[in-house]
N, C-alpha and C positions, 0 to 999 in steps of 0.2 A: 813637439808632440801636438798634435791636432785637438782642437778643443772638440767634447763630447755634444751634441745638441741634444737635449732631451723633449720630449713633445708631454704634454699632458695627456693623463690617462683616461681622461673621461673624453676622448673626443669620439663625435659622432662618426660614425660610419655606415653611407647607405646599405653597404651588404646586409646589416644586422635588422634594419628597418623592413627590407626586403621581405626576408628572413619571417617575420613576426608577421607579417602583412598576408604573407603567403599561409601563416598556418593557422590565423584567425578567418582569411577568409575558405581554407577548408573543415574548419568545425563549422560556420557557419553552412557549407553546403551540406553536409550530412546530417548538420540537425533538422534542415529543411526539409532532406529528400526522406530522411527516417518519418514525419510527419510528431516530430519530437514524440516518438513511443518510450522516449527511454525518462521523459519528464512527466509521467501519468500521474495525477494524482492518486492515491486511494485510500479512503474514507473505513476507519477503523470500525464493525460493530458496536463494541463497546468504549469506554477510554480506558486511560490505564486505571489500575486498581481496583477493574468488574471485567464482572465474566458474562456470556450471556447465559439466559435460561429461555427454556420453549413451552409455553401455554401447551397442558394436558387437554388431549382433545380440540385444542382450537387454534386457531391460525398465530395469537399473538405471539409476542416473547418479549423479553427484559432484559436488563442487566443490572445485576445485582452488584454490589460490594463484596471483595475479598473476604472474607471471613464472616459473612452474615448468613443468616437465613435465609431459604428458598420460600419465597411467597406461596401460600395455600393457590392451589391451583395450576403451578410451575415444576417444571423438574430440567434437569442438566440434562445437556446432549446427548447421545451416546458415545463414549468415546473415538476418535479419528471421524466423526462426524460434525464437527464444531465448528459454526462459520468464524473466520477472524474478520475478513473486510466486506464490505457490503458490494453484494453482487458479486461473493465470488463463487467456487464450485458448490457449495454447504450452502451459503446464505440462499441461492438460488433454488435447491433442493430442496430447501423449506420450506418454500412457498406455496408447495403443493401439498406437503405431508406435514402431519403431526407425529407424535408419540401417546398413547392409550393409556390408561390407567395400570396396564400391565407391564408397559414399559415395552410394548410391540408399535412397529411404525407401520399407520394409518395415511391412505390419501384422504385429503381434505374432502368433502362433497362440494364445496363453492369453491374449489382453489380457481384463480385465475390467471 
């Protein structure tokens, strides 16, 4: 009976090298051609455990703590109107308008 030859199992093989080569250098081209849109940073309003608030009548706003008091002069957003990250549809929105002492939204007279 013919003796068995056994080979070690960890042996290289170009195919596999190949293989790896080819599909690292295609993430590399799609990240490139994407102009890496899919790695955007974007930069929270507030951090975690604050919310924002919007200066009555004036351009500011803040961010308060969970569970604290709204500053003399501040009031909450109105709901579905709440920027979360800076520069997005909300946070942009605000720059031009306030909220009134009635709880009606005002354009700023100096927005820029």
């Amino acid at each position: 009976m013919p003796r068995r030859i056994s080979r070690p199992t960890n042996v290289l093989r170009p195919g596999r090298f190949q293989a790896v080569g080819s599909a690292l250098a295609g993430t590399a081209a799609v990240v490139a051609l994407t102009g890496c849109s899919a790695l955007k940073y974007q930069e929270d309003v507030c951090s975690r455990g604050k919310y924002p608030v919007l200066q009555v009548n004036g351009p500011g706003g803040d961010c308060v703590a969970n569970g604290d008091e709204l500053p003399a002069g501040y009031t909450r957003y109105p709901e579905g109107k709440v920027p979360q990250q800076v520069n997005d549809k909300w946070d942009v929105y605000w720059l031009t308008r306030t909220l009134d002492q009635d709880g009606n939204v005002i354009d700023l007279p100096d927005a820029y």
